[in-house]
C-alpha positions as CSV (number, residue, x, y, z in Angstrom):
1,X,40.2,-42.7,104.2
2,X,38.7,-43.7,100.7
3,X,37.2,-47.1,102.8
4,X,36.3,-45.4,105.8
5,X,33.8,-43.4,103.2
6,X,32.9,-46.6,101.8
7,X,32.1,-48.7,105.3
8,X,30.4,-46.0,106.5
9,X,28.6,-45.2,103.7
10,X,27.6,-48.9,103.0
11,X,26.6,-49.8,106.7
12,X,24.0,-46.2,106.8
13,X,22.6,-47.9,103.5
14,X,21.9,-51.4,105.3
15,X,20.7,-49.9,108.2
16,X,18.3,-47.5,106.2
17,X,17.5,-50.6,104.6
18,X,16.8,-52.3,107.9
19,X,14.5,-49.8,109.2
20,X,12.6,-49.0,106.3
21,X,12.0,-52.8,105.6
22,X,10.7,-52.8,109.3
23,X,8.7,-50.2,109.2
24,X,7.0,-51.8,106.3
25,X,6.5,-55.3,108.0
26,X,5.4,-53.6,110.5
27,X,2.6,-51.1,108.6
28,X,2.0,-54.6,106.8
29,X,1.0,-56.0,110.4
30,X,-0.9,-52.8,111.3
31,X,-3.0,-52.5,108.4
32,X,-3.9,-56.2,108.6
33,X,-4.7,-56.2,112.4
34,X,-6.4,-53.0,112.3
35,X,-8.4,-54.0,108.8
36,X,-9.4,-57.6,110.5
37,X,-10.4,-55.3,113.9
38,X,-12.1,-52.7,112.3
39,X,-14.6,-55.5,110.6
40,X,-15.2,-56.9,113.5
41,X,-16.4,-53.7,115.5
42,X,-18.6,-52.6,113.3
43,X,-22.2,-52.8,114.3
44,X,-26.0,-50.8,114.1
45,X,-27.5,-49.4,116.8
46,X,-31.6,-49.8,116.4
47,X,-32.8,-46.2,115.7
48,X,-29.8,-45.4,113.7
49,X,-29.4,-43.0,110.8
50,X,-27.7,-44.4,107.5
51,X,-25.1,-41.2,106.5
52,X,-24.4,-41.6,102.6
53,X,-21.7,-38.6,102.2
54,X,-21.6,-38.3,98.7
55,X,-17.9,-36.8,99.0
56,X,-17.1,-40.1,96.5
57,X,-16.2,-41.0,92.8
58,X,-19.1,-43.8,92.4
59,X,-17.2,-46.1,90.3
60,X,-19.4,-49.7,89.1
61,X,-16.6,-52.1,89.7
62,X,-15.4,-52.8,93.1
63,X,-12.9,-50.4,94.9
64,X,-10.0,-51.7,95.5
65,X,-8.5,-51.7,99.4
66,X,-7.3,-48.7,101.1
67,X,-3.5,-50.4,101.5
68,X,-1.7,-47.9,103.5
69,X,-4.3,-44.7,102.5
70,X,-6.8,-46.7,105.2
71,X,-10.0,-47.1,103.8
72,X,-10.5,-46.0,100.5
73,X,-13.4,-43.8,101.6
74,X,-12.9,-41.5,98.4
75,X,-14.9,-44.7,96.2
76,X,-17.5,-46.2,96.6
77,X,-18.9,-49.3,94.0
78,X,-22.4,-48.5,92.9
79,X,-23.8,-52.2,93.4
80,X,-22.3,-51.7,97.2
81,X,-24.2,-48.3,97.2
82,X,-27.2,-49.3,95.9
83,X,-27.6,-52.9,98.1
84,X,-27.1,-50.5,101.4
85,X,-29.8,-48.2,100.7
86,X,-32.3,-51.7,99.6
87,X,-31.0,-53.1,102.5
88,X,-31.4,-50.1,104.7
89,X,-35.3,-49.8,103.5
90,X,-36.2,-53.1,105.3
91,X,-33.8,-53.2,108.1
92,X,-35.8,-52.4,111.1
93,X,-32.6,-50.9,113.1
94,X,-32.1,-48.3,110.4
95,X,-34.3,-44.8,111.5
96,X,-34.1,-42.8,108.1
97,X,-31.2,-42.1,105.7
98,X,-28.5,-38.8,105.6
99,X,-26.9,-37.4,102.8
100,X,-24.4,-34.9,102.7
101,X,-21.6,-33.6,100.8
102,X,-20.9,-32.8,97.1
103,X,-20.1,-35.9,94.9
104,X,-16.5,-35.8,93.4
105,X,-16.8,-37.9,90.2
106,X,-13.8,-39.2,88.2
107,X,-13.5,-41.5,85.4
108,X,-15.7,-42.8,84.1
109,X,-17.6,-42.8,87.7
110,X,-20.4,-41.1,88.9
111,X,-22.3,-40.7,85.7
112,X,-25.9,-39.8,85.4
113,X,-26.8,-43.2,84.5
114,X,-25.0,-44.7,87.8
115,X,-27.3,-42.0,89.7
116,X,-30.3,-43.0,88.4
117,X,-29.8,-46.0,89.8
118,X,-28.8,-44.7,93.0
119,X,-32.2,-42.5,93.0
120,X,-34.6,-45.8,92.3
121,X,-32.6,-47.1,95.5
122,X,-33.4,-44.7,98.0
123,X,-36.6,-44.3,96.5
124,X,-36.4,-48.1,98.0
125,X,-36.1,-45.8,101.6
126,X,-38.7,-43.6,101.2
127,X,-41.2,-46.3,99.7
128,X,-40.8,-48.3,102.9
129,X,-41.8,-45.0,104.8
130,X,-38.3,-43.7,106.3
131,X,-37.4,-40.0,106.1
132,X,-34.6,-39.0,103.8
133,X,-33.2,-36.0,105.1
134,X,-30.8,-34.5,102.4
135,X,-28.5,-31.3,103.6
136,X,-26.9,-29.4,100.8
137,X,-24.4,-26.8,101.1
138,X,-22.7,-26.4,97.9
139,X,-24.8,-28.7,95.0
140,X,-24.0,-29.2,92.0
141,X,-26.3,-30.3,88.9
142,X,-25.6,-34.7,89.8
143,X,-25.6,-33.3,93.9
144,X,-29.2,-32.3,93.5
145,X,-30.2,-34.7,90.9
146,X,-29.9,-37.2,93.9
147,X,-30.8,-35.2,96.8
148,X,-34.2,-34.6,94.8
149,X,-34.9,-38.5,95.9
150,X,-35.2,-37.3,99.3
151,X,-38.5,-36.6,101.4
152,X,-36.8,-33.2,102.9
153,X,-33.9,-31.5,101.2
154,X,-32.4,-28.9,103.1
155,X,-29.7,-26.2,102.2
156,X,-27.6,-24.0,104.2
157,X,-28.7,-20.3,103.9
158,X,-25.7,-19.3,102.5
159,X,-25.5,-22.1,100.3
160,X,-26.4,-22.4,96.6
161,X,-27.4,-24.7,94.3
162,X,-25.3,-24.5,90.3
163,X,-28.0,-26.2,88.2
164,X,-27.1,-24.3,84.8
165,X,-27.9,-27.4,82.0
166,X,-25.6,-29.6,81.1
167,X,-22.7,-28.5,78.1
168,X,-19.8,-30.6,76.1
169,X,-16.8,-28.9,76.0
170,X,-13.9,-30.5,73.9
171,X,-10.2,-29.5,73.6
172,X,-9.3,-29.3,69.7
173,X,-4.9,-29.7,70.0
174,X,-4.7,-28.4,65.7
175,X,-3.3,-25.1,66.2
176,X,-0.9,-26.4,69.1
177,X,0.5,-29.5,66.8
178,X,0.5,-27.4,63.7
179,X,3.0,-25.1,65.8
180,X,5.2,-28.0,66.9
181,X,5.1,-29.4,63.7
182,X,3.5,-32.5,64.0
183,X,1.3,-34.4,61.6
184,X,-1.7,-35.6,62.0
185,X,-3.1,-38.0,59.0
186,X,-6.3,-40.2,59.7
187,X,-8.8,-43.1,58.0
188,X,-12.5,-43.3,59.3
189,X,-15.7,-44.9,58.5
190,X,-19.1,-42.8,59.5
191,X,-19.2,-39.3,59.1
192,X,-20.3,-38.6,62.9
193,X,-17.4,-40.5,63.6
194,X,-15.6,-37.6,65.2
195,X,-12.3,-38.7,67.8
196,X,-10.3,-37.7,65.2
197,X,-11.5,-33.7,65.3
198,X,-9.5,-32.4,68.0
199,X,-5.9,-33.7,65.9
200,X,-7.4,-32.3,62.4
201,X,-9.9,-29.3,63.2
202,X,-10.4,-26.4,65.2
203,X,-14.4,-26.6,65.9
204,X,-17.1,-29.1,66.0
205,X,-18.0,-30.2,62.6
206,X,-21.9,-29.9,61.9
207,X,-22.2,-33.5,62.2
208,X,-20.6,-34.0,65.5
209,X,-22.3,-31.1,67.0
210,X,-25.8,-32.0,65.6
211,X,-25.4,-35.2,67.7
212,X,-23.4,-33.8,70.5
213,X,-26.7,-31.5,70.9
214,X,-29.3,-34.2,70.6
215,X,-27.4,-36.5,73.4
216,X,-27.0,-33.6,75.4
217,X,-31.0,-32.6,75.3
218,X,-31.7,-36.1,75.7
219,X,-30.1,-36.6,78.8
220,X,-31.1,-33.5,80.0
221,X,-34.7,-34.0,79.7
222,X,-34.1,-37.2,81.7
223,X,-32.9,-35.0,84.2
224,X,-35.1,-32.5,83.9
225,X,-37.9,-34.9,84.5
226,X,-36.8,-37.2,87.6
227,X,-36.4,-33.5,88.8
228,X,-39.5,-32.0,88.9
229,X,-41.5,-35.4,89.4
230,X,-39.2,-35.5,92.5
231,X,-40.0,-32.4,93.8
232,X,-43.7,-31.4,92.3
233,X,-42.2,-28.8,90.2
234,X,-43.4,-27.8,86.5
235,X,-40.8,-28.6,83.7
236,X,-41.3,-25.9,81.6
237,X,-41.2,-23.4,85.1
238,X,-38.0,-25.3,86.2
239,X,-36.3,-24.8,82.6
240,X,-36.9,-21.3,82.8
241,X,-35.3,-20.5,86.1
242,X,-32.4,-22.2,85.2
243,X,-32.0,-20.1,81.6
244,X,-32.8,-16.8,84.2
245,X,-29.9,-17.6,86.6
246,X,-28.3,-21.1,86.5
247,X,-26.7,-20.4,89.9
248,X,-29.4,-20.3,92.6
249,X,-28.7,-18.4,96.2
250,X,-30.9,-20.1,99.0
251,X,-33.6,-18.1,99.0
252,X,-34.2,-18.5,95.2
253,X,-33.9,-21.9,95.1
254,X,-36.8,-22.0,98.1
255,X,-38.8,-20.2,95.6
256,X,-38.0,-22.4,92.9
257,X,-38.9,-25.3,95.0
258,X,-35.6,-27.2,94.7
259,X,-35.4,-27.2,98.4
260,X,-38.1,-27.7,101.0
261,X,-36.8,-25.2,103.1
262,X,-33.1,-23.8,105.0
263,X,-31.4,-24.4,107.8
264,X,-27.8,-24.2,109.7
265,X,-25.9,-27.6,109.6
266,X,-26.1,-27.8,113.3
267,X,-30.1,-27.2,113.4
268,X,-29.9,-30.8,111.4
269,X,-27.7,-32.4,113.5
270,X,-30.4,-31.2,116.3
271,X,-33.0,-32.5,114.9
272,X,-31.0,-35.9,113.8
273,X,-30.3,-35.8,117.8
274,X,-34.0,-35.8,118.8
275,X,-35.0,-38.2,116.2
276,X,-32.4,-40.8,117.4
277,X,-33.2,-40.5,120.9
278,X,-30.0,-38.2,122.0
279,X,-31.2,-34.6,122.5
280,X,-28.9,-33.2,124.8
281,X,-26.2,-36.0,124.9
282,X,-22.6,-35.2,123.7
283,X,-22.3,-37.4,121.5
284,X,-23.3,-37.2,117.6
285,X,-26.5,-38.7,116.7
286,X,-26.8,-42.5,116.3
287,X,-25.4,-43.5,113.1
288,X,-23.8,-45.5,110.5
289,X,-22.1,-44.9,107.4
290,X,-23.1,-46.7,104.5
291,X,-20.1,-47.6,103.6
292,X,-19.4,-49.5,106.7
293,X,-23.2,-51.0,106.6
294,X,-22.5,-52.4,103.1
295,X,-19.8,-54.0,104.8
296,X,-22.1,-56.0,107.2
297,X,-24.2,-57.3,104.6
298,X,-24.2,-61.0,104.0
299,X,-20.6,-61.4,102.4
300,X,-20.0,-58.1,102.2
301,X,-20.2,-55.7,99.2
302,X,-19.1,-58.0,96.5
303,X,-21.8,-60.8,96.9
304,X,-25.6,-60.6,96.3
305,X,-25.9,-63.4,99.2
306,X,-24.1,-66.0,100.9
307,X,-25.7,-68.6,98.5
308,X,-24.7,-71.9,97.3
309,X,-21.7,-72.0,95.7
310,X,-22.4,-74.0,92.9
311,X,-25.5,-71.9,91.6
312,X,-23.7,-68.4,91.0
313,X,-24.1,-65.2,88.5
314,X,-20.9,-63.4,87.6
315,X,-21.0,-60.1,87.4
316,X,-18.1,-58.9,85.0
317,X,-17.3,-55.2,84.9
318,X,-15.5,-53.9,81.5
319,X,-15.0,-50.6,82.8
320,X,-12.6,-48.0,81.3
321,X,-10.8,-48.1,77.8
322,X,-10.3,-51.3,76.4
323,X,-6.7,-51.8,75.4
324,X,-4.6,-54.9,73.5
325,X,-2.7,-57.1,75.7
326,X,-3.3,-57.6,79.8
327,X,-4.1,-53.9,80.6
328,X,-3.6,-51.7,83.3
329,X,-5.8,-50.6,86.7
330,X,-8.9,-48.8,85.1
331,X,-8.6,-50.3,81.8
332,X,-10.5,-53.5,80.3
333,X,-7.5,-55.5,78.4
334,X,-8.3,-58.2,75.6
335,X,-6.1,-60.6,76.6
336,X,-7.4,-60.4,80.4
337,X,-10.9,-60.6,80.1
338,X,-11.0,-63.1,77.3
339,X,-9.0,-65.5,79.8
340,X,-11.8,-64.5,82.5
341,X,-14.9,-65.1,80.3
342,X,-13.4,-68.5,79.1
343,X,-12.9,-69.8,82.7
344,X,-16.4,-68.3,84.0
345,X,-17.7,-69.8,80.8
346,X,-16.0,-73.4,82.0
347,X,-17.1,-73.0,85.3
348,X,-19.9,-75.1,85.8
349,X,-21.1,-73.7,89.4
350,X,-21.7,-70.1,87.0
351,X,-25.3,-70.1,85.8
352,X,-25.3,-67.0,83.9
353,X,-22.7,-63.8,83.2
354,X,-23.9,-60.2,83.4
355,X,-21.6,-57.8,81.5
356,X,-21.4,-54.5,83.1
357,X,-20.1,-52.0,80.3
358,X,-19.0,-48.7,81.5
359,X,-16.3,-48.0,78.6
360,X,-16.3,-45.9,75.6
361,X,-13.9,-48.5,74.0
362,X,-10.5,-48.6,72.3
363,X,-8.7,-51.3,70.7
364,X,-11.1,-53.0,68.1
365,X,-8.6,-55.8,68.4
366,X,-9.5,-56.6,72.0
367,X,-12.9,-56.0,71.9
368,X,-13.5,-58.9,69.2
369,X,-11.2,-60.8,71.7
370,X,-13.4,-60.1,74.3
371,X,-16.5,-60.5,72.1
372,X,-15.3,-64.0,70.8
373,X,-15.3,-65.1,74.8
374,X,-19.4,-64.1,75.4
375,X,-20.6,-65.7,72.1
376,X,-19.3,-69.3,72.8
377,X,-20.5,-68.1,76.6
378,X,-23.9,-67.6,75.5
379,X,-23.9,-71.2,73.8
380,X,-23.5,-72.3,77.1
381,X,-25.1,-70.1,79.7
382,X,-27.5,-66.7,79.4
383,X,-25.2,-63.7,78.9
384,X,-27.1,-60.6,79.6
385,X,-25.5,-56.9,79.0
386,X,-26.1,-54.0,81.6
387,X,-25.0,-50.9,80.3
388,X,-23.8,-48.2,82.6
389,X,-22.7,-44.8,81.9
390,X,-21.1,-44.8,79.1
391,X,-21.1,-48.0,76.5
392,X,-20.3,-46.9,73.1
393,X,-18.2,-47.5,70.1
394,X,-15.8,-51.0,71.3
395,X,-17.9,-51.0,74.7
396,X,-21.1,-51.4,72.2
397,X,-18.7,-54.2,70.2
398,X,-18.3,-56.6,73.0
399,X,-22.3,-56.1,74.0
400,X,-24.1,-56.7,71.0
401,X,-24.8,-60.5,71.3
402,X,-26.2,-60.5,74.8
403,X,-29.2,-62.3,75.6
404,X,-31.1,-58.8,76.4
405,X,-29.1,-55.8,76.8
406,X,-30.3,-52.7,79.8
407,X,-29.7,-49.1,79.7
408,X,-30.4,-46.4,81.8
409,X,-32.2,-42.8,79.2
410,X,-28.7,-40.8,80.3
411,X,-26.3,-43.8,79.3
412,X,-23.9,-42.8,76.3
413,X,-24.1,-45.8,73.3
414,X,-24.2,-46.5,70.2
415,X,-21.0,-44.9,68.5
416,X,-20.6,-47.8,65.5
417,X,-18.0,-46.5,63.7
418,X,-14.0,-47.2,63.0
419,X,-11.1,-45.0,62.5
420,X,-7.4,-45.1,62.2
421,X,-5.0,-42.0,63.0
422,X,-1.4,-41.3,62.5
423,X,1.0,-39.3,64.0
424,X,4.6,-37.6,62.4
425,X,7.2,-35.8,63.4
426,X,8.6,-35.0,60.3
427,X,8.6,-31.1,60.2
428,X,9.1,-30.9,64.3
429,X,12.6,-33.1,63.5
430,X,13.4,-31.0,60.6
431,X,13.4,-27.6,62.6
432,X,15.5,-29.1,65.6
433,X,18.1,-30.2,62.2
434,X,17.2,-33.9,62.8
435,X,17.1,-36.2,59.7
436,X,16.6,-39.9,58.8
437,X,17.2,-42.4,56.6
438,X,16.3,-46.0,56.4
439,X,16.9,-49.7,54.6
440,X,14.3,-52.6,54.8
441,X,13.6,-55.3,52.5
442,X,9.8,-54.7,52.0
443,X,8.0,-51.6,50.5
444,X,5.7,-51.4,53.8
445,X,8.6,-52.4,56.2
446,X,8.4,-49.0,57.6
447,X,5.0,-47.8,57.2
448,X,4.4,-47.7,60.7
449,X,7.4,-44.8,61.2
450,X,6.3,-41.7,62.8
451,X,9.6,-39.7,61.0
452,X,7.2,-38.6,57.2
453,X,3.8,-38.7,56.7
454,X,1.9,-41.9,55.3
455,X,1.9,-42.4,51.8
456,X,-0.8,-42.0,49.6
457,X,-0.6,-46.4,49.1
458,X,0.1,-46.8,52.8
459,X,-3.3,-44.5,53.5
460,X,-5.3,-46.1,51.0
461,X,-4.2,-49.8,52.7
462,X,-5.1,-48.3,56.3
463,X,-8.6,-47.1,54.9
464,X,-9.2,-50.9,53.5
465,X,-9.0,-51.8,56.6
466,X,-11.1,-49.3,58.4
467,X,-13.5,-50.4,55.7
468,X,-13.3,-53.9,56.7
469,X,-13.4,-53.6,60.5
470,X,-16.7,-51.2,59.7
471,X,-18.5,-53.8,57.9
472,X,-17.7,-56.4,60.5
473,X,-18.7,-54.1,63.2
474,X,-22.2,-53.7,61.0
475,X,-22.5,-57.4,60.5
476,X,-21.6,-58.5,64.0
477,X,-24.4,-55.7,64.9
478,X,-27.0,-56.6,62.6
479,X,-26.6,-60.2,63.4
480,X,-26.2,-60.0,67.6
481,X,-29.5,-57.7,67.9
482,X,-31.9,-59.3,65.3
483,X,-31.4,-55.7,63.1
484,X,-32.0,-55.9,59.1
485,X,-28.0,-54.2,58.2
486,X,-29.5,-51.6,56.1
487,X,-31.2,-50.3,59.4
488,X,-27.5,-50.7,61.4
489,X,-26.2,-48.9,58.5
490,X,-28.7,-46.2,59.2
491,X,-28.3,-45.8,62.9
492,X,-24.3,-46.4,62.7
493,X,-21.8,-44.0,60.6
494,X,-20.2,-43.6,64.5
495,X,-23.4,-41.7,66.0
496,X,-23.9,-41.6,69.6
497,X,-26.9,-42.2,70.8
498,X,-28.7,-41.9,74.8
499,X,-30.3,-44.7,76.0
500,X,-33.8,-43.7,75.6
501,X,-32.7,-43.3,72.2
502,X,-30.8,-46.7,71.6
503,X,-33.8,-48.0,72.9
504,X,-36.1,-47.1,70.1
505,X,-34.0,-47.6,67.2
506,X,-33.5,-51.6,68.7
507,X,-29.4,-51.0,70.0
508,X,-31.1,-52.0,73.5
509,X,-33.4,-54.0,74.9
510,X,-34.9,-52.5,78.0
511,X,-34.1,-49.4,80.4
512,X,-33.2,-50.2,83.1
513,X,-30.1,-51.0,86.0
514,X,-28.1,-53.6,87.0
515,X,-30.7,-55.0,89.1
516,X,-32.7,-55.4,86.1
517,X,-30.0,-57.3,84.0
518,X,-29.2,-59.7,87.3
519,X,-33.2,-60.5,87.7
520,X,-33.4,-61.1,84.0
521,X,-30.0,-63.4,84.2
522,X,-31.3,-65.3,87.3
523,X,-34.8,-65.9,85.7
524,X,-33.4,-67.1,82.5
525,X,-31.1,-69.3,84.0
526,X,-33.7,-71.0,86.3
527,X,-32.4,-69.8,89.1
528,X,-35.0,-69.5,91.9
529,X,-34.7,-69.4,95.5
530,X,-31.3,-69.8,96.5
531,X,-28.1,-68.0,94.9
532,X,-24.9,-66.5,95.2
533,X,-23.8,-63.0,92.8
534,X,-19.9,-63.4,92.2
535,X,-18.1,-59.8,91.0
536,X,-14.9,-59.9,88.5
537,X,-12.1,-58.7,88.3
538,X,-12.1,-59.1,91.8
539,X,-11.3,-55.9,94.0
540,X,-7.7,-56.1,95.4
541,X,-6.8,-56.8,98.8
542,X,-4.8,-54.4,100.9
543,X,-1.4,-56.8,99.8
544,X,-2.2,-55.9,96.9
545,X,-2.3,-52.6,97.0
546,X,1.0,-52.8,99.2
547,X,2.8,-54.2,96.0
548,X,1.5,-51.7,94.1
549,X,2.3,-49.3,96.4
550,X,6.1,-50.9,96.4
551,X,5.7,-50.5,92.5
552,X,4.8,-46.5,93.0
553,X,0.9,-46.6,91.9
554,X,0.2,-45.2,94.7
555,X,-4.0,-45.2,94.9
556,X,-6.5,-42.0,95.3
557,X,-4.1,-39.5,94.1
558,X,-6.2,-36.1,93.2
559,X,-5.5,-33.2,91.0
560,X,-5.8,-30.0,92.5
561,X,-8.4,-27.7,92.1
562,X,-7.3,-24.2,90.5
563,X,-8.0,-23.2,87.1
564,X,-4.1,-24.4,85.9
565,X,-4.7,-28.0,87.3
566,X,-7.8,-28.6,86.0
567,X,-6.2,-27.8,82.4
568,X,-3.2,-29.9,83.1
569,X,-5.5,-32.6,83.9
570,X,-7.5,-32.4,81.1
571,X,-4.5,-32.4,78.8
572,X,-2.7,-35.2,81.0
573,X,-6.3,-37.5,80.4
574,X,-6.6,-37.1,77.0
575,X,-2.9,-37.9,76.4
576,X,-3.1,-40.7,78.5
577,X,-6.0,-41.8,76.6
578,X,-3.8,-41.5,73.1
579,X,-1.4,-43.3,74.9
580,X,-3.7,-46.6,75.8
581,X,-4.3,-46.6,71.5
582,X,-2.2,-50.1,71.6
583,X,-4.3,-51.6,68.6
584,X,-1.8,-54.1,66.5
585,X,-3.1,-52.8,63.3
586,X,-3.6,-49.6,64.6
587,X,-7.7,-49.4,64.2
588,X,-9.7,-48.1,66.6
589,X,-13.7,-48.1,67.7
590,X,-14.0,-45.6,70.4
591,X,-16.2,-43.0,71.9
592,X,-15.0,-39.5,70.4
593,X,-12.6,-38.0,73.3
594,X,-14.5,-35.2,73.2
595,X,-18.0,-36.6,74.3
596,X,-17.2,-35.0,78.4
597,X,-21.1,-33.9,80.0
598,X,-20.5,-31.4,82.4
């Protein structure tokens, strides 16, 4: 009986086996044939409308395949978004432009800076005389900051516009480790250096919230601005009805002229109908998503042209937390991107390297690894920095020695500043009646324990080295933009600064996009006429994403909505983000956690 059990039980497992494996050969097959088809079918009809549904994380690096999801149609890369809408302005089979939908930013993605550059692109539209029709139903502050690039903006009359300023938020864990019993010890350099205030306060200190408030207001006025130049609307008048309400019903926000005027969604689609030449017709008015139009463009997304091969600009995108070692999806590892930059900086065919930096840093370990890699680059070849939304602290490390470094006003930068921070368990293990002992054969052997606080010596040896890494940041600083160091030392002490900001005090060079840094990188180069734009890390393919998916990262998987998931996932980010702090030595240059615009 005991082997019946075991045949029977060994011949379901191979035939579960069997059929699983099959299935996934054949949704291997399917996703191949049907991703190969679906390229191949895609096509404009002349009069068509371009739909941009903003229902997206706009991420600057290139999304990665859909795998077994389908299309990934919940990211879209901001290069890809912006090239469309260029595209789209010149492209005589494209009628006017759509947009819809409520943007769903993530990450790092979707940041005002990113949406500046999104606004000077269909701008791009508009200039070239086609109607941007923009139908809100729900808009947030970054929903209307880019539907105000539109000629006609449109809300649904029971919609409503949430425009209530912008406000920083962070989450102080003190009170919650002091009740578990866990230590928190720390060494820093710059006294606006402030990562290290959720672990050891309970408030903002006066320092951090006297620059949290001036990169708030900056940003803001940016805002504020491309607003009300968009829509003809007094600043001062616009500032006030937002302090009066903050949440606008549709009548009020016809008043206050952030609309042009209400209608029902299927009064647009009408109108779309008639425009397109298919009043009356079943079917939906002609169209095409941009997404699938960026797709059609001459090598798809993830090339500026199909140009020659041996006269290329790499775009590199450092975006997320830079860790030690190879890192994960999302994160910019040392050992990774060094290993890129030397082979782009050996490639011949590449005539220049534009570093995209959309990371508030990490492991000042990697970032010198990384950093090492674009100074011997720009020995070679021109190596010009774009800065996107955020670039501060080890994102600001591995861009100060670029040929000319870009910045949107709303990007985040500056942060020059180090700190180191410790975590024990001693009291926590005490209460549960756990103890420990230990032998070693140095007097520092285990200064890296997490079971007693750090010693007075140990703390003192950190803080040397916090010292050090501070003055090297200064140096490398004062050196890679041209900066006497008693002016760095000035501007540093871990401030943040906004790019209009960083601009004046010399931490940036111009303001302006990624199309700006690529122009300046072609022309300094030499580049004329005829060239190809090359984008690393490349995006996955949809194998790829199989494996993972094999592995169990499975891609595009959202937090829910309610009140209790949003805290979870705030809580479940910013231990994620402690758990990325991989420095060897343990010393960090990163933008304080706390820094979240909402």
């Amino acid at each position: 009986m005991k082997n019946f059990f075991t045949s029977m039980l060994g011949t379901l497992a191979a035939l579960w086996v069997f059929f699983v494996g099959g299935a996934l050969v054949l949704a291997i097959i399917f996703v191949a044939i049907g991703a190969m088809g679906r390229k191949s079918s895609i096509a404009v009809t002349p009069g068509s409308y371009l739909v941009f549904d903003l229902a997206v994380n706009i991420t600057d690096a290139p999304a990665d395949s859909g795998g077994f999801s389908g299309d990934r149609n919940d990211v879209l890369q901001l290069r890809a978004v912006t090239r469309a809408l260029r595209a789209a302005a010149t492209d005589d089979r494209i009628a006017g432009v759509f947009i819809t939908g409520s943007l769903e930013p993530s990450g790092y993605g979707a940041g005002f800076a990113a949406l500046k550059e999104v606004r000077e692109a269909i701008g791009a539209c508009r200039a070239a005389g086609k109607p941007v029709v923009a139908y809100l139903d729900f808009a947030r502050t970054r929903d209307l900051y880019l539907a105000s690039a539109a000629s006609d903006v449109v809300l649904d009359p029971y919609g409503e516009i949430f425009l209530p300023g912008l406000a920083s938020e962070p989450m102080f864990f003190t009170g919650a480790l002091e009740k578990f019993g866990i230590g928190v010890q720390v060494t820093r350099v710059g006294k606006y250096k402030s990562f290290v205030e959720p672990f050891t306060r309970k408030d903002m200190s006066p320092e951090n919230r006297a620059q949290t408030q001036k990169l708030l207001d900056d940003m803001w006025t940016q805002i504020v601005r491309d607003i009300t130049a968009a829509r003809g609307i007094d600043p001062a008048a616009l500032q006030k009805a937002v302090d009066e309400r903050g949440l606008f019903a549709a009548e009020p926000a016809r008043a206050a002229k952030l609309v042009d005027r209400l209608a029902y969604r299927d009064e647009i689609l009408a109108e779309l109908k008639l425009k397109t030449g298919r009043t009356g017709a079943k079917e939906a008015f002609k169209q095409i998503t941009l997404a699938d139009y960026a797709e059609m463009l001459p090598d798809g997304a993830s090339k500026s042209r199909s140009g020659k091969k041996d006269r290329k600009i790499a775009v590199v995108y450092a975006e997320g937390d830079i860790v030690d070692g190879e890192g994960d999806a999302g994160e910019v590892g040392g050992d990774k991107f060094s290993r890129l930059l030397r082979k782009l900086r050996q490639d011949d065919s590449v005539k220049a390297i534009v570093l995209r930096v959309n990371s508030p840093g990490g492991s000042a370990t990697a970032a010198e690894e990384i950093q090492r890699e674009l100074r011997l680059a720009r020995k070679v070849k021109p190596v010009v920095v774009s800065m996107g939304t955020v670039a501060a602290s080890g994102g600001y490390w591995i861009s100060a020695y670029g040929d000319r470094i870009y910045a949107e006003p709303a990007t985040i930068t500056g942060s020059i500043g180090v700190f180191g921070m410790f975590f024990n368990v001693q009291k926590l293990a005490g209460d549960l009646g756990l103890t420990f002992d230990v032998a070693k054969t140095g007097k520092f052997a285990d200064s890296f324990t997490i079971t007693r606080p750090k010693t007075d010596e140990e703390l003192a040896l950190s803080q040397q080295l916090v010292d050090w890494i501070y003055d090297q940041f200064i140096t490398k600083v004062s050196e890679g933009r041209h900066l006497d160091r008693a002016v760095v030392e000035e501007i540093a002490q871990g401030r943040v600064w906004s790019g209009t900001e960083a601009r004046k005090l010399g931490l940036v060079d111009e303001i302006g996009g990624l199309d700006a840094a690529l122009k300046f990188a072609a022309q300094k180069a030499d580049l004329r006429g005829n060239y190809r734009v090359d984008e690393y890390p490349e995006s996955k393919d949809w194998t790829d994403v199989i494996a993972d998916w094999l592995k169990g990262e499975k891609p595009g998987q959202a937090e829910g909505a309610d009140v209790f998931s949003r805290l979870l996932a705030q809580i479940k980010e910013q231990v994620k983000t402690l758990g990325e702090f991989n420095d060897p030595r343990g010393v960090y240059a990163r933008l304080p956690l706390e820094v979240m615009v909402k």
